[in-house]
C-alpha distance (Angstrom), angle and dihedral (degrees) to the residues before:
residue distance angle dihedral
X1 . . .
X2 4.02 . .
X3 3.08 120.3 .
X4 3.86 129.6 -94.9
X5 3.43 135.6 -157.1
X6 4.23 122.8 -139.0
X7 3.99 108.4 -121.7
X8 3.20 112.2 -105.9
X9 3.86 128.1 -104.0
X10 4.23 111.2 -109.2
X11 3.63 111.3 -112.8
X12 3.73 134.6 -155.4
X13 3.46 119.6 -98.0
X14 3.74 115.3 -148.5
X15 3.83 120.5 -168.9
X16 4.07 119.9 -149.2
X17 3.71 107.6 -92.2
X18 3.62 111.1 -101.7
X19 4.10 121.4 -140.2
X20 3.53 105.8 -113.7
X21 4.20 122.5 -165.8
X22 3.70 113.2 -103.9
X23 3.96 90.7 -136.5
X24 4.27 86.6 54.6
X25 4.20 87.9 57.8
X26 4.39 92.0 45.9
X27 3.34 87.3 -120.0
X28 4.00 121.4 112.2
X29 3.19 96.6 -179.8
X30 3.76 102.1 44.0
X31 4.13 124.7 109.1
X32 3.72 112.6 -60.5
X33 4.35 75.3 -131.8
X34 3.79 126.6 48.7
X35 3.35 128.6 176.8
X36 3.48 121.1 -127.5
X37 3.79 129.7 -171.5
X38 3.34 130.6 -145.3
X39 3.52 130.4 -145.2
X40 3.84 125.2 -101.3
X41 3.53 126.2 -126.3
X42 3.78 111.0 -139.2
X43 4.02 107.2 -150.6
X44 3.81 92.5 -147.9
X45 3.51 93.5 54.8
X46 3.64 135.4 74.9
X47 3.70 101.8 -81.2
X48 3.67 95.3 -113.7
X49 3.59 122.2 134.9
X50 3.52 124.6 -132.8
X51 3.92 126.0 -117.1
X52 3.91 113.8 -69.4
X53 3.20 113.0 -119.3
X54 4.32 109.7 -95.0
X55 3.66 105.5 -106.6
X56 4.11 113.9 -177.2
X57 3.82 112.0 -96.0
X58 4.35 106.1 -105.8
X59 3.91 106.4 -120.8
X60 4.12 122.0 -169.0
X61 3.16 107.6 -122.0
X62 3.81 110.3 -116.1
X63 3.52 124.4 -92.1
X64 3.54 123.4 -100.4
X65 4.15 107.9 -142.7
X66 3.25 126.2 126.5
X67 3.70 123.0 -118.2
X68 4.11 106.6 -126.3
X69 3.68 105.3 -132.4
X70 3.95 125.7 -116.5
X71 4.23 107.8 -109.3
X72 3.64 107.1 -107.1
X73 4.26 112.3 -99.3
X74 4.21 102.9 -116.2
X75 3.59 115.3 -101.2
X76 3.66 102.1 -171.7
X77 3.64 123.7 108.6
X78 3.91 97.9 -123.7
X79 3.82 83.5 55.3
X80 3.64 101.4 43.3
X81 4.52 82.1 49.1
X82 4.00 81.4 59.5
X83 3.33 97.5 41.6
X84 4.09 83.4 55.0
X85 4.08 99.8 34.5
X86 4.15 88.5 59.2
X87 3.55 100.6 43.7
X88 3.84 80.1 47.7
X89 4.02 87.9 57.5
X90 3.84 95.4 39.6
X91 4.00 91.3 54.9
X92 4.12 87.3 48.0
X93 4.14 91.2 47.2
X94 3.75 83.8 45.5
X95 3.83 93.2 60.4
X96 4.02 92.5 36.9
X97 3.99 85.0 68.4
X98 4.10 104.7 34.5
X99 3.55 103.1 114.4
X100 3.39 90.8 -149.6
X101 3.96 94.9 60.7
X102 3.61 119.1 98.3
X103 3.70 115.9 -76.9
X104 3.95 120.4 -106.6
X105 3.70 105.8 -158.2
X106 3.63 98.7 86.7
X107 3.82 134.8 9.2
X108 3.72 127.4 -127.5
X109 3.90 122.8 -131.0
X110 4.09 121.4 176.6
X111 3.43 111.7 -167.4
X112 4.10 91.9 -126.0
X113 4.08 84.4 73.5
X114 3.64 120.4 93.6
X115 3.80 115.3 -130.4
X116 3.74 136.4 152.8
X117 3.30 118.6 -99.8
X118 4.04 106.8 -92.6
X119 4.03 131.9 -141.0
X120 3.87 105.0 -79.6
X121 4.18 103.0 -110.5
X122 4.07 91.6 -134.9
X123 3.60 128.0 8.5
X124 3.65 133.3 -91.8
X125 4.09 124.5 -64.7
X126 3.95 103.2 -80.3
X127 4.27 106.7 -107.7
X128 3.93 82.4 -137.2
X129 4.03 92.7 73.4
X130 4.31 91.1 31.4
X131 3.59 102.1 130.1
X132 4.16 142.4 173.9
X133 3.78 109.4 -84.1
X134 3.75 103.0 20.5
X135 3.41 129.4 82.2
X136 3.77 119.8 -134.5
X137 3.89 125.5 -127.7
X138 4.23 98.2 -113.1
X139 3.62 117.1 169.2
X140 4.47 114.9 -165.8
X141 3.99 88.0 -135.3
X142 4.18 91.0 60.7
X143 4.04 109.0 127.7
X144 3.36 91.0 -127.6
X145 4.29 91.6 74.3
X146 3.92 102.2 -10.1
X147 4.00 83.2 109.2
X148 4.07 96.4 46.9
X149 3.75 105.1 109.0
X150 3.58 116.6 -116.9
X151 4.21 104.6 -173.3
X152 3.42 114.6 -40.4
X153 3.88 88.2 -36.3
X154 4.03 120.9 65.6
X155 4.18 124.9 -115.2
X156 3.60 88.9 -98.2
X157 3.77 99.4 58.4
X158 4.30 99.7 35.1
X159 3.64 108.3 0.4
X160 3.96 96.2 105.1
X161 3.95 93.9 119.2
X162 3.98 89.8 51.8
X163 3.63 91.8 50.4
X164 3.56 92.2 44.7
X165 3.70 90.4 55.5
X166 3.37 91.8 49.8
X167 3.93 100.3 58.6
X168 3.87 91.1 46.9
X169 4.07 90.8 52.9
X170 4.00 86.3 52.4
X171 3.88 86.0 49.1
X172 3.59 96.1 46.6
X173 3.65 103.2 30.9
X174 3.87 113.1 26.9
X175 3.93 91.5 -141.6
X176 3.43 120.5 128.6
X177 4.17 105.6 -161.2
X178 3.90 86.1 86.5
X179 3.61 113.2 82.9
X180 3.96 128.6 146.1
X181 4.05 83.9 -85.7
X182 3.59 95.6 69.5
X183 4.17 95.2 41.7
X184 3.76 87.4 47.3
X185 3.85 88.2 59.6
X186 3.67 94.9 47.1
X187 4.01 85.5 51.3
X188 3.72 94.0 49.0
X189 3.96 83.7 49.5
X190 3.80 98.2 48.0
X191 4.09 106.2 41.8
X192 4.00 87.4 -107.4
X193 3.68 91.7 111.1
X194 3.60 105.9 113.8
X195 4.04 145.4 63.2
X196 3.69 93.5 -98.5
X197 4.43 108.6 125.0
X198 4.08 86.5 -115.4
X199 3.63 93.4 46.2
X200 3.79 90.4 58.0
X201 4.31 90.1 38.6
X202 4.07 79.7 57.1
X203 3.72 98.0 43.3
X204 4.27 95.2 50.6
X205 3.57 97.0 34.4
X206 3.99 116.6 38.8
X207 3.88 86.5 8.3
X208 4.17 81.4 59.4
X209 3.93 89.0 46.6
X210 3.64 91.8 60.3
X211 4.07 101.4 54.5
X212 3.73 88.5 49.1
X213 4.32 104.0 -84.0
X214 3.64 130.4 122.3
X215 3.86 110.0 -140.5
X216 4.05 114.7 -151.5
X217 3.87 116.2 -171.8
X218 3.47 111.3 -119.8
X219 3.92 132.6 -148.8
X220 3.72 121.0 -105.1
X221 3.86 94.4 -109.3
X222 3.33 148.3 124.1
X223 3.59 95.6 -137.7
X224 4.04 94.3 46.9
X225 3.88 80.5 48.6
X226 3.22 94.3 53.0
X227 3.79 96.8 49.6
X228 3.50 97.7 47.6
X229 3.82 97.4 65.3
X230 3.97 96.1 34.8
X231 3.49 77.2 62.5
X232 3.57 94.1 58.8
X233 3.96 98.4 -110.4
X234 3.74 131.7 105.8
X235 3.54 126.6 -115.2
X236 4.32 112.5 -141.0
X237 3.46 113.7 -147.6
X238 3.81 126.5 -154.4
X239 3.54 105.8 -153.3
X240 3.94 122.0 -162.2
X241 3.23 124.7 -106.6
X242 3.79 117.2 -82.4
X243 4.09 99.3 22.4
X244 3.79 97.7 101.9
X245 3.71 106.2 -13.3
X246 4.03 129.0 35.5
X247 3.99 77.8 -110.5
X248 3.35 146.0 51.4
X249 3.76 112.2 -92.1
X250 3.70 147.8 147.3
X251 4.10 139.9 -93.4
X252 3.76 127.4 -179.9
X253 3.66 114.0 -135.6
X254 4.29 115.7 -142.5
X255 3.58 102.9 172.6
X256 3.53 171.1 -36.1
X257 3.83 113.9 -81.7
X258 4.16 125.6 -154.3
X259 3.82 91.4 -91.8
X260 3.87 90.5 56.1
X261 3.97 89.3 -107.1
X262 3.87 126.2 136.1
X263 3.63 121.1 -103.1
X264 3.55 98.5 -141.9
X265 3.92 128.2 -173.9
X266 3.54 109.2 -153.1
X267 3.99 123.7 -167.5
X268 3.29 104.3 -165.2
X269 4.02 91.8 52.3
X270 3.81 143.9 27.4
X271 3.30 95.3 -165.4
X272 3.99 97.9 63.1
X273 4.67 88.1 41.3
X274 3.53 78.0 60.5
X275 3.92 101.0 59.3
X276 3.29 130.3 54.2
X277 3.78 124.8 -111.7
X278 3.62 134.1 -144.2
X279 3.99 128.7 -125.7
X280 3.98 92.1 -104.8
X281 3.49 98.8 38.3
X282 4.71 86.7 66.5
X283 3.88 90.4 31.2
X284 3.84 103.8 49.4
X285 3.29 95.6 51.5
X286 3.81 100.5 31.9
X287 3.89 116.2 124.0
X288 4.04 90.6 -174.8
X289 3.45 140.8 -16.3
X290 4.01 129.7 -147.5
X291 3.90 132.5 -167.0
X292 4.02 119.8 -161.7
X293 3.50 145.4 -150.6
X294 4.06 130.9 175.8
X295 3.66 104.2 -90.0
């Protein structure tokens, strides 16, 4: 019979003892080497391992920094007043540069708002250069007659219709003896003196009669408009009360510019001669209109 050979007896298995660090065990004053057994793995059995021994979890030891603290928030009143007054100036730089704000270079001014009359930005057309066929820039609030009285008011404040006058008789006439002065006295004289819509009728019609024009009433039209200064004379407007001025008061109309605007000369302001004005902006708020020639 062959041979057999006895099965052999299991044997321990003992693994070199590995140096573990004192801090790792808990223990600082433990060996600097420990001896640790391993389990043994019994080949008859199920191949589970036993427990491993419980060894105490390592922890790092916390760190040591400092936190920096956060600089207290001022809670005086003059600081909380800053605090306020620069936010104030951030929100007010913020809308200086949104492109979406309303521009700054230049103003706007339609003739349907109601504004007082403003300081003229340069003074009236010199009577040295007046001449026959153009109409001079003369504003009622010029030094030279802003102080005149005109009613119970003065040239400055309600003379428009005298002033008015007075650039249409340069236009017309070429003379230079006839300023606002010398209508303003004729006004006083006749009961015309004042800001009323009849006063101003009075002032451009029989107020034109009496310095040498003939005043014809014109229709409220573009076309008529547009006829009257092709033609080389000036169309006066009377414009209700509350279009450009809180009263009613008067405008003397020159031309037609290349965008089909009005060139308007405006006594009462130098800021609305210097824009243009459109067709419905005069006749909307036009109480009458009048068209000259040199009687």
């Amino acid at each position: 019979m062959p041979h057999r050979r006895k099965a052999s007896k299991p044997t321990s298995v003992r693994m070199r003892a590995h140096r573990i660090p004192p801090n790792v065990l808990g223990d600082s004053s433990a060996s600097a080497t420990a001896t640790a057994a391993l389990p043994v793995m019994d080949p008859s059995t199920s191949g589970v391992l036993p427990a491993v021994p419980n060894l105490e979890r390592y922890t790092p030891k916390s760190s040591t920094a400092k936190s920096v603290p956060l600089p207290a928030l001022p809670t005086s009143r003059v600081a909380l007043a800053a605090i306020i007054a620069a936010a104030v100036l951030v929100l007010f730089a913020l809308g200086a540069l949104n492109p979406f704000s309303t521009p700054q270079s230049g103003k706007a001014y339609s003739a349907l708002s109601i504004e007082n009359p403003s300081p003229h930005a340069e003074s009236s057309t010199p009577a040295a250069i007046w001449k026959q066929g153009t109409t001079p820039h003369l504003y009622s609030d010029d030094p030279d007659w802003a102080d005149i009285p005109f009613g119970a008011s003065t040239i400055g404040l309600s003379g428009s219709s005298a002033t008015a006058l007075a650039m249409v008789h340069v236009c017309e006439t070429g003379e230079t003896e006839v300023t606002p002065v010398e209508i303003a006295k004729w006004a006083n004289e006749n009961n015309a003196a004042s800001t009323s819509l009849e006063a101003i009728d009075e002032v451009l019609t029989n107020g034109a009669a009496a310095f040498g024009l003939k005043a014809s009433p014109l229709e409220a039209t573009a076309i008529a408009i547009r006829q009257s200064v092709a033609s080389g004379h000036p169309v006066t407007v009377v414009l209700n009360q509350g279009s450009v001025s809180p009263v009613a008061s008067a405008v003397v109309v020159t031309g037609v510019d290349q965008d089909s605007r009005l060139v308007v000369n405006d006594p009462s302001s130098s800021e609305n001669t210097a824009r243009s004005w459109s067709f419905d902006e005069v006749l909307d708020n036009a109480h009458a209109l009048y068209s000259y020639v040199r009687a």
